[in-house]
C-alpha positions in Angstrom: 47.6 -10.2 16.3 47.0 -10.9 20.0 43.6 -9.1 19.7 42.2 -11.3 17.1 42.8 -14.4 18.9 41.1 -13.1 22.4 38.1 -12.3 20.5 37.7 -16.0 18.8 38.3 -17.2 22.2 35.8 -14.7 24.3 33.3 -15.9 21.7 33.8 -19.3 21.3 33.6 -19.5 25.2 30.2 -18.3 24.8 29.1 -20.8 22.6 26.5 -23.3 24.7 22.5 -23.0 22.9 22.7 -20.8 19.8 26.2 -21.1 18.2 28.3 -18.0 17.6 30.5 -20.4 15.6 29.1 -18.5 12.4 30.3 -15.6 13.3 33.7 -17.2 14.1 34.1 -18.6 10.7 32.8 -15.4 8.7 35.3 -13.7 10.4 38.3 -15.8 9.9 37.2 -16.0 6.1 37.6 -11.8 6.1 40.5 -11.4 8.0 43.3 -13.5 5.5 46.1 -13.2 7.8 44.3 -15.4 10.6 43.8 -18.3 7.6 47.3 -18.0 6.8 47.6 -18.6 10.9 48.9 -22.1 12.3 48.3 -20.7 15.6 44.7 -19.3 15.5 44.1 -23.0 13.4 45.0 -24.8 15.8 43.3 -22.6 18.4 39.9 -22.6 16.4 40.6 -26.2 16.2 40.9 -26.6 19.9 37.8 -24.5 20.1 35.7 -26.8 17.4 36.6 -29.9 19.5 35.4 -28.2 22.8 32.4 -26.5 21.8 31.2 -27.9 18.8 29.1 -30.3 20.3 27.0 -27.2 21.1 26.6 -26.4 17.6 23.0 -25.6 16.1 23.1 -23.1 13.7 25.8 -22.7 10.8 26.6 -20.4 7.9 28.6 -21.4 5.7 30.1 -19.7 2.7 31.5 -21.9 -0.4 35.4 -21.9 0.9 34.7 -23.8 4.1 32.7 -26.4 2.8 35.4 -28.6 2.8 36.7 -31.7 4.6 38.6 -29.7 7.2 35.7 -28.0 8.3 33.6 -31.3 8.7 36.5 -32.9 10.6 35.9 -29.6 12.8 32.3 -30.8 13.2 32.3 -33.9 13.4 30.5 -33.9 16.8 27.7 -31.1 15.7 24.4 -31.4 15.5 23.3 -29.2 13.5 19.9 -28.0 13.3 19.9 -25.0 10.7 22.5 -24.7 7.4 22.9 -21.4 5.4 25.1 -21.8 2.3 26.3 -19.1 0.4 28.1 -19.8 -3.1 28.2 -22.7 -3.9 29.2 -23.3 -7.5 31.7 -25.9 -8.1 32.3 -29.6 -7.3 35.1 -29.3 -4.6 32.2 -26.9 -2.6 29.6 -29.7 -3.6 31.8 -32.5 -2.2 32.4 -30.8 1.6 29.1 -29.9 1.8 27.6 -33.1 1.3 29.5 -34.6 4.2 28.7 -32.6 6.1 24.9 -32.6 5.3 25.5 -36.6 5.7 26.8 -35.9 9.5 23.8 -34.1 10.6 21.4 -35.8 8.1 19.0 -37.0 11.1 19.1 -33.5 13.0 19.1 -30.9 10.3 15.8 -29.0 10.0 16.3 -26.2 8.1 19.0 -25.6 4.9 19.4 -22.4 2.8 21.2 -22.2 -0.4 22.1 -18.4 -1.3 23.7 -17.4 -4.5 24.7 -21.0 -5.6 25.1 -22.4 -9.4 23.4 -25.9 -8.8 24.3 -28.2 -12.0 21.4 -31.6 -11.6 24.6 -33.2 -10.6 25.2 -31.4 -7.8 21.5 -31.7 -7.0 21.4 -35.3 -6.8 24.4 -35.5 -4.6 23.0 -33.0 -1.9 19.5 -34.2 -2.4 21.2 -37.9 -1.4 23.4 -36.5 1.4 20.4 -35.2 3.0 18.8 -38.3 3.6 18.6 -40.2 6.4 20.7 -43.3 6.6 18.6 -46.6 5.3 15.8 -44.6 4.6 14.6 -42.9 1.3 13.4 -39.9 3.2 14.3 -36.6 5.0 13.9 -34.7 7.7 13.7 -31.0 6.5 11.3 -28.4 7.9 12.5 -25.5 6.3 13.9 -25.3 2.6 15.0 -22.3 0.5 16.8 -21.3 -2.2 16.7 -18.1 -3.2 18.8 -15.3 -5.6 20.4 -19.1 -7.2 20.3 -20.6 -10.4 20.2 -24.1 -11.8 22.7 -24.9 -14.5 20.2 -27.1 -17.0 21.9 -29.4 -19.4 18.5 -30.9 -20.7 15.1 -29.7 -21.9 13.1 -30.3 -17.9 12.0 -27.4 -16.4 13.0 -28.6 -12.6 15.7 -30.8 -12.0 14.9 -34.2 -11.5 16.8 -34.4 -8.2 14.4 -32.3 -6.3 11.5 -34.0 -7.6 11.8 -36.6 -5.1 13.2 -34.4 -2.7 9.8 -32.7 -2.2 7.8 -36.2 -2.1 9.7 -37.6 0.2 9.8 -35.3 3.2 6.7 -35.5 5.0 8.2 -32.9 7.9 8.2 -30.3 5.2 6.5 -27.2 5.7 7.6 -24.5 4.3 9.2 -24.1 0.5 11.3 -21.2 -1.1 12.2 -21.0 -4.4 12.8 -17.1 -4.5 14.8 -15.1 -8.0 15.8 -18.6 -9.4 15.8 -17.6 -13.0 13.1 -20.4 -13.9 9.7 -20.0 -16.0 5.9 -21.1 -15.8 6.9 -24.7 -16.8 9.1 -25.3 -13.2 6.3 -23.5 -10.9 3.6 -25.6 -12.5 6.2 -28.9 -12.0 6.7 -27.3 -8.7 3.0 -26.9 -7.8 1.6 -30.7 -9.4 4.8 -32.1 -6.9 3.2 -30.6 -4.0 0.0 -32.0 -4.7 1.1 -35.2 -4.8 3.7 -35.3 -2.0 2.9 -36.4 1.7 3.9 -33.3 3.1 1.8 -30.1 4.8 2.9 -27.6 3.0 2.3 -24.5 5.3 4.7 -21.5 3.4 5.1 -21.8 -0.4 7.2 -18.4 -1.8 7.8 -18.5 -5.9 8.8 -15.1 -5.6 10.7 -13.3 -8.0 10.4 -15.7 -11.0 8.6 -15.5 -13.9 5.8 -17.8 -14.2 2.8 -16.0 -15.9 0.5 -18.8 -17.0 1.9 -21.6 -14.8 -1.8 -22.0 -13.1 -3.4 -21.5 -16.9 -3.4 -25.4 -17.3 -4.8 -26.7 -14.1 -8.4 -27.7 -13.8 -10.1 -27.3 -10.8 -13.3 -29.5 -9.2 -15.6 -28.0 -7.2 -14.4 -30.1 -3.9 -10.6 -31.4 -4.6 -8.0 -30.7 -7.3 -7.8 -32.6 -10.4 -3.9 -33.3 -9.5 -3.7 -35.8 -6.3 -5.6 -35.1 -3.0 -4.1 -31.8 -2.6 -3.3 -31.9 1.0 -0.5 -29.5 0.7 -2.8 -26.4 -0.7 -5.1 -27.7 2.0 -2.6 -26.8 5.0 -0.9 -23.6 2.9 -0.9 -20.7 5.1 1.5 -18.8 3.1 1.7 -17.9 -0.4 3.7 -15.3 -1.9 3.7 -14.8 -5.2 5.5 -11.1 -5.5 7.1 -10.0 -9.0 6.3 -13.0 -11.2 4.7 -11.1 -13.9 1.1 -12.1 -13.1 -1.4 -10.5 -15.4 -5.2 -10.4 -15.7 -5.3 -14.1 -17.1 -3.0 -15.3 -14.1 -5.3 -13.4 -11.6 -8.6 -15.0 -13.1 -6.8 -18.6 -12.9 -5.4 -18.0 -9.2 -8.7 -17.6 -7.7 -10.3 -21.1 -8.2 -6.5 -22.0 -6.9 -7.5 -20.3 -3.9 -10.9 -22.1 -3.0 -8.7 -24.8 -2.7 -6.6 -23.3 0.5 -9.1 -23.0 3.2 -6.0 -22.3 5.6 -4.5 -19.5 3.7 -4.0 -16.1 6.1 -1.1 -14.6 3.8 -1.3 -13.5 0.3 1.8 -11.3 -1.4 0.9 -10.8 -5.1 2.7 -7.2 -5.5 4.8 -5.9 -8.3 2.2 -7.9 -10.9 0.3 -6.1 -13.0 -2.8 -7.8 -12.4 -5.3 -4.5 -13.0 -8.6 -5.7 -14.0 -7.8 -9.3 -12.0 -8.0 -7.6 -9.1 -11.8 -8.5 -9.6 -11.5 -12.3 -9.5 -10.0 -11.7 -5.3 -12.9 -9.6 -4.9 -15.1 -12.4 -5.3 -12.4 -15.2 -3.6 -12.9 -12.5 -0.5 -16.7 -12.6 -0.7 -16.6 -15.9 -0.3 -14.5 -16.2 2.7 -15.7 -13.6 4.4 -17.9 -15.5 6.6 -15.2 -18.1 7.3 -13.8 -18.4 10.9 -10.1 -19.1 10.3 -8.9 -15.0 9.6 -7.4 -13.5 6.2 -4.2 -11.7 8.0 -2.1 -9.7 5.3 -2.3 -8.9 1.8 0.4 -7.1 -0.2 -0.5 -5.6 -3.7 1.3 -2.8 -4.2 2.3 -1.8 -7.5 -0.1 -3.6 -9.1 -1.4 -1.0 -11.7 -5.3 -1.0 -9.5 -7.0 2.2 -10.1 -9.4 3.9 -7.8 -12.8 1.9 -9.0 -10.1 -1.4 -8.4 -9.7 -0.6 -4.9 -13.0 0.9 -3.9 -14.1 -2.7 -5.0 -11.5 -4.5 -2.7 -11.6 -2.1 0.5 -15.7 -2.5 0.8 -15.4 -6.4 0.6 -12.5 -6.3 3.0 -14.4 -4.3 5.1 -17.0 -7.2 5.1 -14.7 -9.9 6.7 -15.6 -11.7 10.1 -12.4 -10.8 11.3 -10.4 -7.5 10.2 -7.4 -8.1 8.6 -4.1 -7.5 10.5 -2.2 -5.7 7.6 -3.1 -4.5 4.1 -0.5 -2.8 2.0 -2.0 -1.5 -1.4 1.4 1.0 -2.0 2.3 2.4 -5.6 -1.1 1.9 -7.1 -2.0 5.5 -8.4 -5.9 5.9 -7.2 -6.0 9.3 -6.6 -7.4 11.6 -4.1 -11.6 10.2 -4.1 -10.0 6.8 -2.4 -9.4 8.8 0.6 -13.2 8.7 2.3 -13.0 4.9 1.7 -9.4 4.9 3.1 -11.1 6.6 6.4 -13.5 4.1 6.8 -11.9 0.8 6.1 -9.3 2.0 9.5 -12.4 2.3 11.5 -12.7 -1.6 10.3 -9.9 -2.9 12.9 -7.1 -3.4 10.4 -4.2 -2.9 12.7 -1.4 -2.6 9.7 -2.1 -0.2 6.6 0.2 1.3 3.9 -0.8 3.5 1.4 2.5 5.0 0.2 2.3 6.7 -2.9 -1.5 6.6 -4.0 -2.1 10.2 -4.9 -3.9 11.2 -2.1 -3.1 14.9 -1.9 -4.3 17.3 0.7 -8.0 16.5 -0.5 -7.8 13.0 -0.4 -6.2 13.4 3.5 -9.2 15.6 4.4 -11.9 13.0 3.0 -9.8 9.8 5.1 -10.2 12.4 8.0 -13.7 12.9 8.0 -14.7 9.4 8.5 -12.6 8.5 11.4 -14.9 9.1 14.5 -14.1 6.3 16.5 -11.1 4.4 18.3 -8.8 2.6 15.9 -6.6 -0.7 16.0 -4.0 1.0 14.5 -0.4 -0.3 15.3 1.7 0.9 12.4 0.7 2.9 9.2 2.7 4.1 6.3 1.2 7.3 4.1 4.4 8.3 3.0 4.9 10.1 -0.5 1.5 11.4 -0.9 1.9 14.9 -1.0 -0.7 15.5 1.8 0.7 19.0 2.9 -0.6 20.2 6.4 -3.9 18.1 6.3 -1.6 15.2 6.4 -0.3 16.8 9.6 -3.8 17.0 10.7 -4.6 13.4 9.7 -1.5 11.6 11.6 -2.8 14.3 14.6 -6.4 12.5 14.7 -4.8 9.3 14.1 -2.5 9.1 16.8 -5.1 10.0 19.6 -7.5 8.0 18.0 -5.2 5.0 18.3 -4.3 4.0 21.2 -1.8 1.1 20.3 -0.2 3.0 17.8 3.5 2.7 17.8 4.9 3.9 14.4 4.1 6.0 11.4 6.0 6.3 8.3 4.9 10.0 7.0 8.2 10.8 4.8 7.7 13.2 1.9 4.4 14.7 2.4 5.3 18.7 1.6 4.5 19.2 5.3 5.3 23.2 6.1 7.0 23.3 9.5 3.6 24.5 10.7 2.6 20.8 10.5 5.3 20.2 13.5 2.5 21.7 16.7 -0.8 20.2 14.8 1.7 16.7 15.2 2.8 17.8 18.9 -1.2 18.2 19.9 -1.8 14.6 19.3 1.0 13.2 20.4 0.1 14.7 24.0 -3.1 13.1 23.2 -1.5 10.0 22.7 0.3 10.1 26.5 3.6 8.4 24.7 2.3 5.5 23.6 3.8 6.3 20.0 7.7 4.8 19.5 8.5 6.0 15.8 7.7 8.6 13.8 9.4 9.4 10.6 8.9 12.7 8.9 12.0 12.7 6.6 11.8 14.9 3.4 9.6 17.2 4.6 9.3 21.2 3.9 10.5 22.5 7.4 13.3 24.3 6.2 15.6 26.8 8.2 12.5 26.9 10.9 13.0 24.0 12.4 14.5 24.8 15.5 11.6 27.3 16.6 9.7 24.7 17.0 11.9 21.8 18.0 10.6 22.0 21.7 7.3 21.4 20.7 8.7 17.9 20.4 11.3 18.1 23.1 9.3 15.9 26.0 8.5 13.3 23.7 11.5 12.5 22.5 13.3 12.8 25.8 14.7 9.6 27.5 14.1 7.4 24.4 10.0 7.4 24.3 9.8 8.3 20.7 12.4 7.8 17.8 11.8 10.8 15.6 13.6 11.6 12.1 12.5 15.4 11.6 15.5 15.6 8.5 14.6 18.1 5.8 16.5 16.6 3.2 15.4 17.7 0.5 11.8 16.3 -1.2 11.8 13.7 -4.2 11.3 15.9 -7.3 7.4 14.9 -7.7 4.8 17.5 -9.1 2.4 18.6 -6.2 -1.3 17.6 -7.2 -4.4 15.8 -5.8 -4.3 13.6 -8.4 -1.8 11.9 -10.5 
């Protein structure tokens, strides 16, 4: 038992900026015998009254939300709060004081895996308000993989209605997996209009809200729903696996004119197809814009080779290159590969294209139309069945890039030939690469004939390389899907 207690007190001495009290209390929570422990209470209690002063950033999981733990605190200011299960009124009830103690410093709270009936709502929403005033101080707020326990017909409890309007520090908004339909996101999204705040990140991810944009109207210079200063300062919106169709695609783009600050746009895992075309035309018109488009993510979105073909040549129009495009699990097929080639040579400096169906053919196209230096810093072409001209590709790539520092290449039916056409560019590349993953691939019992090929530049830690033949995901070998 004597090591236990050492350890809380090495790391509770350590405690001064960025508290290590989290890990403190997840650790007394495992270990049972140290909760059953008047001594190591009273030491952590002796501990809490010394250091907690120092105390910044907490989590919290639902059996020490409760009074002890607040008497603990009591001279915390807390400026970040993760809570993890919450789901009944004794969690609710040590929570809120201690929300109420560090009401005026708290800038960021997280509820994970809670149950949040509109009664506990109202009673955090209130305990998060600063004293004599009917508003907060929030920066950051998320819940995500959570539920709210409805008793009535609204779509959004009508605690956090107000909690949303009344923070004018609030800037970024999760609502991530929280089991609620179009009718919250569109509650959600006229809220935002109307509130004070500048909305900078917005995720609705992992809900299902097809058709919650299908109602809005849009004017050609504001938003028929308040002044719309919150999509005006949105910088982030991520709208992944929400069950977006066609429809939802066509309505999100007049949506869009009306965020001239947006940089990120996450609409993967919809199957948007044909909508793809409505972006198309959103990026036409911004491509002349001065403030950059940075990433877009639509992978798995069911785009076909004509789909992208139409996306990658107004991309490649944009003022500034985008800094990462990730277009994964869409099937296009091996004729996407010459457009692949020349939308690198654009100055994208982040691009995955796992599992399009490139083939060995499509490799061979993409590596005809790089003759130039590329921005590259990390690509992923993994599962695309590229055999050795996938070899020859990442070859051309990494001594064409010089800031290159990873590539994903896993499950490519690379023959252990591929291993000296990869060692040729990496001397080309005079160690600038720091990962390289070529897990799954065909180098069978061969391997080590070839191993010190590789030898110098994985020496001394330069270059993290996973060369495991494991064996390949059982996918049929074709150009084409």
């Amino acid at each position: 038992m004597g090591k236990v207690p050492r350890l809380v007190d090495l790391c509770m001495e350590s405690i001064r900026d960025e508290l290590l009290m989290d890990f403190i209390l997840q650790y007394i929570v495992r270990e049972d015998h140290l909760i059953k422990s008047a001594w190591c209470k009273r030491k952590f209690s002796d501990h809490c009254q010394q250091f907690g002063i120092y105390a910044r950033s907490l989590r919290l999981p639902n059996v020490l939300c409760v009074a002890e733990t607040c008497h603990l605190l009591q001279t915390s200011k807390l400026e970040r709060l993760e809570l993890q299960w919450i789901k009944s009124a004794d969690h609710v009830d040590g929570l809120c004081e201690l929300l109420r103690q560090n009401c005026e410093t708290l800038k960021s709270v997280d509820f994970i895996h809670c149950k949040l009936s509109p009664n506990f709502v109202d009673k955090i929403w209130d305990s998060l308000y600063i004293k004599g005033l009917q508003t907060h101080g929030i920066e950051h707020f998320s819940i995500k993989r959570s539920s709210f326990l409805q008793t009535d017909s609204s779509p959004l409890p009508v605690g956090l209605i107000p909690f949303l309007t009344s923070g004018r520090s609030l800037c970024s908004l999760t609502l991530c997996d929280v089991y609620l339909g179009r009718n919250f996101a569109k509650v959600v999204l006229s809220t935002l209009l109307d509130s004070s705040a500048s909305i900078s990140i917005l995720d609705l991810s992992e809900n299902n809200i097809s058709g919650f944009l299908s109602q809005f109207r849009w004017k050609s210079t504001s938003c028929s729903l308040g002044s719309g200063k919150s999509l005006q300062s949105l910088q982030v919106l991520n709208l992944r696996n929400n069950n977006l169709v066609k429809d939802d695609a066509d309505c999100l783009r007049p949506a869009l004119v009306h965020m001239p600050n947006l940089q990120y746009l996450d609409l993967s895992d919809n199957p948007i197809e044909d909508g793809i075309r409505s972006l198309v035309s959103y990026f036409m018109e911004i491509s002349c814009r001065d403030l950059p488009f940075v990433d877009l993510k639509l992978e798995n979105c069911e785009l076909t080779c004509n789909h992208a073909t139409q996306l990658l040549g107004v991309l490649s129009t944009l003022k500034t290159p985008l800094n990462m495009l990730s277009i994964k699990g869409n099937h296009l097929g091996s004729k996407i590969g010459a457009l692949l080639g020349k939308f690198m040579c654009t100055g994208v400096r982040g691009l995955n294209f796992e599992d399009v169906g490139l083939g060995s053919s499509g490799f061979l196209l993409a590596l005809e139309e790089i003759n130039e230096e590329l921005k590259l810093v990390y690509m992923n072409i993994s599962d695309n069945q590229g055999g050795i001209e996938s070899a020859k590709f990442i070859a051309r790539i990494i001594s064409s890039a010089r800031e290159l520092v990873a590539i994903d290449a896993r499950y490519n039916s690379m023959p252990v030939e591929s291993i000296p056409v990869i060692s040729s560019g990496l001397k080309a590349a005079k160690g600038t690469m720091e990962h390289l993953d070529l897990f799954g691939n065909c180098f069978s019992d061969q391997l080590a004939d070839y191993l010190p090929l590789l030898a110098e530049f994985h020496a001394h830690g330069k270059l993290s390389l996973n060369l495991s033949s494991s064996a390949a995901r059982n996918v049929p070998y074709d150009d084409d899907p």
